[in-house]
N, C-alpha and C positions, 0 to 999 in steps of 0.2 A: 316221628316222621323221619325216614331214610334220606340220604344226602341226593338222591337222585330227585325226591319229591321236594326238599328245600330249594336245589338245585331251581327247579321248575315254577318256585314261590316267589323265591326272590332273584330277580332277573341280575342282580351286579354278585349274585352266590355262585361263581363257577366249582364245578368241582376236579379235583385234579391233588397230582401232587407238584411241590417244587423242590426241582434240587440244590444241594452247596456243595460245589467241588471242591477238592484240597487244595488249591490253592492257596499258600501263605503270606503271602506280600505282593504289591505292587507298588513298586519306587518308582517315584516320577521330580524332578525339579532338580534333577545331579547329572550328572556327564554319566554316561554310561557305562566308560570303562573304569570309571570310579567308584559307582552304586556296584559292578559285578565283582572287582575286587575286593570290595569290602564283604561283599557276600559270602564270597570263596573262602578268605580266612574267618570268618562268623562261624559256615558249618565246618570249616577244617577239612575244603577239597585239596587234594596233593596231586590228581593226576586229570587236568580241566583240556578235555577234549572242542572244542569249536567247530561248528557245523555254517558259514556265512555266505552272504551273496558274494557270488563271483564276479559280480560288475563294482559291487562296492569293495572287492578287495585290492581289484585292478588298480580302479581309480579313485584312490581314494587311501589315506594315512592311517584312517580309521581305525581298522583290524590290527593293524599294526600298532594302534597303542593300548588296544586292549590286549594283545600278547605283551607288550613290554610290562604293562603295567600287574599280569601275572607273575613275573618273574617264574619261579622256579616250580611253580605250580602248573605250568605251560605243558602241553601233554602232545597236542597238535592237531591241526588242521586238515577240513575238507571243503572245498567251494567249487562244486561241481556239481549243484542238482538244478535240474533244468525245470520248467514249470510245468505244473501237476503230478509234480513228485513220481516220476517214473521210477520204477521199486529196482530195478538193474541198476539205477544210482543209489537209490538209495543202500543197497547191499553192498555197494563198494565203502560207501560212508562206514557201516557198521563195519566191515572191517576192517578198516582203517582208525576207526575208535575201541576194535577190539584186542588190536597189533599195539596200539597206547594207553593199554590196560585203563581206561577213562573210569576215573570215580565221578564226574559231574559231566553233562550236556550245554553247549553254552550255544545256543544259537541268535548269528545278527542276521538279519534281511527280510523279506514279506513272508507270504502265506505260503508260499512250495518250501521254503529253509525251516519256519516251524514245524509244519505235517512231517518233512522230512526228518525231522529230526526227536518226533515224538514217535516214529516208525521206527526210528532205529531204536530209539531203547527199548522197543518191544522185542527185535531184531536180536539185541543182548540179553534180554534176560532168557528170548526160548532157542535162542542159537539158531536163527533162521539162517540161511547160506545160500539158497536157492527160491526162484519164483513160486515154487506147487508148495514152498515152506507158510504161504502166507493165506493159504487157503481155508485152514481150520479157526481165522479170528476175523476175518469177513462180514461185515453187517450183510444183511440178503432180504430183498424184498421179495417176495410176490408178484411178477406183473399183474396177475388179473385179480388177487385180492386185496394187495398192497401191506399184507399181515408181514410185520420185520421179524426177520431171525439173529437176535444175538447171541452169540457164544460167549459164554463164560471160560475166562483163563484168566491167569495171575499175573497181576499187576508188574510194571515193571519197579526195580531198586534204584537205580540208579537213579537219578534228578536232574531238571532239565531249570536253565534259569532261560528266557527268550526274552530276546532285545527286539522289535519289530521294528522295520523301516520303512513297512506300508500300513494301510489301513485295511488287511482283509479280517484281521482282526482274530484268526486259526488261534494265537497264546491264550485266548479266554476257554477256549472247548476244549475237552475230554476226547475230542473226535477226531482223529487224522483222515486226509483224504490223501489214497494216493493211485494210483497209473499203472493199469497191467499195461505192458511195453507190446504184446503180444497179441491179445483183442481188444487193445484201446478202449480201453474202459475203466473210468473212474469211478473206487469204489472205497466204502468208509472202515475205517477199525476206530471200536469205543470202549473205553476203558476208563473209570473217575479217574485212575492213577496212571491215565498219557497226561491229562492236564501239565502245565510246568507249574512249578511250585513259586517260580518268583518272575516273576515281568519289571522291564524295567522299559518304560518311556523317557525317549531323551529327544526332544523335539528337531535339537543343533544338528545330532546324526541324523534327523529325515529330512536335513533338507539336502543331503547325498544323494536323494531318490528321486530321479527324471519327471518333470513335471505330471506326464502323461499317464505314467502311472501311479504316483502320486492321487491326482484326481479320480480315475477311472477305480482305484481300489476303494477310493472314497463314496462312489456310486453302487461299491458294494455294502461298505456298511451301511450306507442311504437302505439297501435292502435287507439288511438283519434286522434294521428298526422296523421298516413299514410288514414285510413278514411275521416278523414276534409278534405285532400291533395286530395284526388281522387275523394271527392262528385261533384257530376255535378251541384251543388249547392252551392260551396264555392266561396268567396271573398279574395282579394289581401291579408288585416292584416290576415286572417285566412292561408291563402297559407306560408306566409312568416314565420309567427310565426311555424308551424310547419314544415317548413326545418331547421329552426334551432334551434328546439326541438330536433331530432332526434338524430343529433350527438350530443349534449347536454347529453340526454340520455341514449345512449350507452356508453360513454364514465365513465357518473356518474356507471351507472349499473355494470360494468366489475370491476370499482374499487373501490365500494358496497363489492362484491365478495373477491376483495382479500385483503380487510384490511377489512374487518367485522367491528371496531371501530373508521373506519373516516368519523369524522362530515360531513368534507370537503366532501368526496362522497356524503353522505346523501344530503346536501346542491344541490350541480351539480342536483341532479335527480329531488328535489322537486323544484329548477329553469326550469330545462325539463317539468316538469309534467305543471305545469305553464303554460308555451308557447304552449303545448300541448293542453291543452283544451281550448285553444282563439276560435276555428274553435265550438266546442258544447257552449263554452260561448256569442260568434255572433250567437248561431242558425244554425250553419252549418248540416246537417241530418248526419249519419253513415250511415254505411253500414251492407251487411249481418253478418259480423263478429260478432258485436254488437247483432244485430238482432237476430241471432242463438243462441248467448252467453248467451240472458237473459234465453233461454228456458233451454239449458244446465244447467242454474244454478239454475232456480228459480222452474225447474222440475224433473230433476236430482241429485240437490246437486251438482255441482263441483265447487269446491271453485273461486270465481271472479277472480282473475288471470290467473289463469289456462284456462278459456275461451278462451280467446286471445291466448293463446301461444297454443291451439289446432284448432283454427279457422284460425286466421288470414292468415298463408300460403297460406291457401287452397282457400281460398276467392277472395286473388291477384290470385291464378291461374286462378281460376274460370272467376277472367274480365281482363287478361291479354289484352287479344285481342283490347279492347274497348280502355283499357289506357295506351298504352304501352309507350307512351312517358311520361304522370306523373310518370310511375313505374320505367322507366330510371334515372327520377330526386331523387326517394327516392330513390334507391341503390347507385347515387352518395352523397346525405347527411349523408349516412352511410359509406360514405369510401369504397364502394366496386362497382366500374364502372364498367358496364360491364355485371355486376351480375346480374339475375333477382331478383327484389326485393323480391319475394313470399322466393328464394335462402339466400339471405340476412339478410332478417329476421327470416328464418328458424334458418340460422348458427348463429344468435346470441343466439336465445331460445335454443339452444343445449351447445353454450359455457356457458351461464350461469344455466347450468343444471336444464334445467327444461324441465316439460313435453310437447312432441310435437304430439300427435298422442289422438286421441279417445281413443285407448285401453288403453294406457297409464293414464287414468283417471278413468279406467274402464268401458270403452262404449262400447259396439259391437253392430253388425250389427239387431238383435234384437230391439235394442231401437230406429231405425233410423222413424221408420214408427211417432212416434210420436212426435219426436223431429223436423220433416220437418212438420206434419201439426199445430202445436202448434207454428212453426215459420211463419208461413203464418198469424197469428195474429198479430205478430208484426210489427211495422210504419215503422222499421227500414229494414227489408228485404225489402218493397217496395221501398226504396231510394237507392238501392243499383245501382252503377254504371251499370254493366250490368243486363236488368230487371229479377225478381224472379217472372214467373206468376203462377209456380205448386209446391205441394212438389216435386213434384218429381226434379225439377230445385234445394233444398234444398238437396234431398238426393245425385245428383252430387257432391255438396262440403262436404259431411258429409261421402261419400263414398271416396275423396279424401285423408280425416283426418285420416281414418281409421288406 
């Protein structure tokens, strides 16, 4: 019997493969400019480049005790990428890391400072200099078949350690997303070896990270879990790890909220966030949420959390039909049986005050014409549980959000 006829015999026998990235550590329960110095002298880096948020370096002592506590291994700093990694920063970055001849990557802040900074080391190894330079390592879909084109190139050398200060959770994937400056369009490069080799969680330095975003990135990972959970393409560790991510992460996130200055919350969410991206760190695909999300942000500007907490609703509505018994399961790891998940999740993005609608980011119906065909380029609308073959199948759920 062939795997596609087992496949069809025993309903909990999917077939697929899962992947294991290089990844080699993930420190967590240490200060962070302590876990990264220990690191630096472990592999014997001499020349540790730093790529961080520019809000957290402003205000904040932070960065600056992870340079002292380099000493002489200190190579120097960039804090200038703005959100969804527009590749015109990000090319000043690399060469500014390549002026500091950098043997290690050390990046602190959210999801635009990781992407950004597993860009650049691809940036060093192929001597990228210019925008049409990034053209040949491109992920590319298909609008109307959704079939992805990866290019094969070589890995980068150099090694990235990321410190994260939000929860979009980019240090777990192989996958950088970043920002043509010029068609506003965000778009993927994959590689097992962008992954960072070492992550290091320090809950103390997230609570440096504004409430608002803070939460709203946390309503992203809310969507790696229930995504992985729903892909017609996920496996058992990816299933498992995000059922009990979910309450993991509601639970951190609410009380994020009401004590603004406990680690201990902090802690719970970036354990969430964790478990959360097992399902993107095996390769599991996303869905439209994701899909539509990147165009939202890398074409409209709305800030990366905010994506999710205007999509995701709409999206479980949108495949209600197809999955309604995984969607059972995520309203009950959320504590609320009974509930429609699209319900569930709704009510949490409301209790934790944030925004849930298109308009509320300021979108209207106006924008929708090209936010549904600029989503038909993305890998991720074709993976989504019920199929996306038109925009117009995009403007349903963007008409939903409204």
């Amino acid at each position: 019997m062939g795997t596609k006829d087992l496949a069809a015999a025993i309903p909990h026998l999917r077939s697929g493969r899962m992947s294991i990235p290089a990844m080699e550590r993930i420190v967590f329960g240490s200060s962070f400019a302590d876990a990264v110095a220990e690191e630096v002298e472990r592999i014997g880096a001499r020349r540790v480049f730093m790529i961080v948020s520019g809000t957290l370096n402003r205000n904040s002592d932070e960065v600056g005790k992870l340079r002292a506590g380099l000493g002489g291994s200190y190579a120097g700093l960039f804090d200038a990428i703005p959100q969804h990694v527009q590749r015109d920063a990000v090319l000043r970055a690399a060469s500014a890391a390549r002026a500091a001849d950098a043997d290690l990557l050390v990046s602190v802040g959210g999801g635009s400072v990781t992407d950004a900074t597993k860009t650049v080391r691809l940036c060093l190894e192929h001597d990228l200099q210019d925008l049409d330079a990034f053209e040949p390592f491109l992920l590319r879909s298909n609008p109307e078949t959704g079939v992805l084109t990866a290019p094969d190139f070589r890995g980068p050398k150099i090694r990235h350690i990321a410190v994260p200060t939000t929860l979009s959770g980019g240090e777990f994937s192989p996958t950088a997303g970043s920002t043509d400056p010029v068609r506003k369009l965000k778009q993927g490069i994959r590689h097992p070896g962008l992954i960072p080799y070492c992550v290091v969680l320090d809950p103390h330095l997230a609570l440096h990270t504004p409430m608002e975003t803070w939460l709203s990135t946390g309503i992203r990972c809310v969507d790696h879990a229930v995504e992985g959970y729903c892909s017609l393409q996920g496996n058992a560790m990816a299933d498992a790890c995000s059922l009990l991510a979910l309450p993991m992460l509601a639970k951190g996130l609410r009380a994020s909220k009401v004590a603004p200055g406990s680690a201990e919350a902090r802690a719970m969410c970036q354990n969430g966030m964790w478990l959360a991206q097992i399902p993107m760190w095996s390769g599991v695909p996303m869905g439209a949420s994701h899909g539509i999300g990147h165009v939202l942000g890398g074409s409209m500007g709305v800030p990366h959390g905010y994506c999710s907490c205007v999509t995701l609703p709409s999206v479980l509505r949108y495949n209600a039909a197809a999955g309604a018994g995984r969607q059972a399961e995520l309203s009950e790891a959320l504590g609320l049986p009974g509930v429609a998940a699209a319900d569930a999740i709704a009510a949490l993005i409301d209790e934790l005050g944030l925004p849930s609608h298109l308009r509320d980011v300021g979108l209207m119906e106006g924008s929708f014409d090209e936010i549904a065909s600029k989503s038909m380029l993305d890998r991720w609308v074709h993976t989504n549980p019920v199929p996306i073959r038109t925009p117009d199948d995009v403007r349903k759920i963007l008409s939903m959000a409204a």
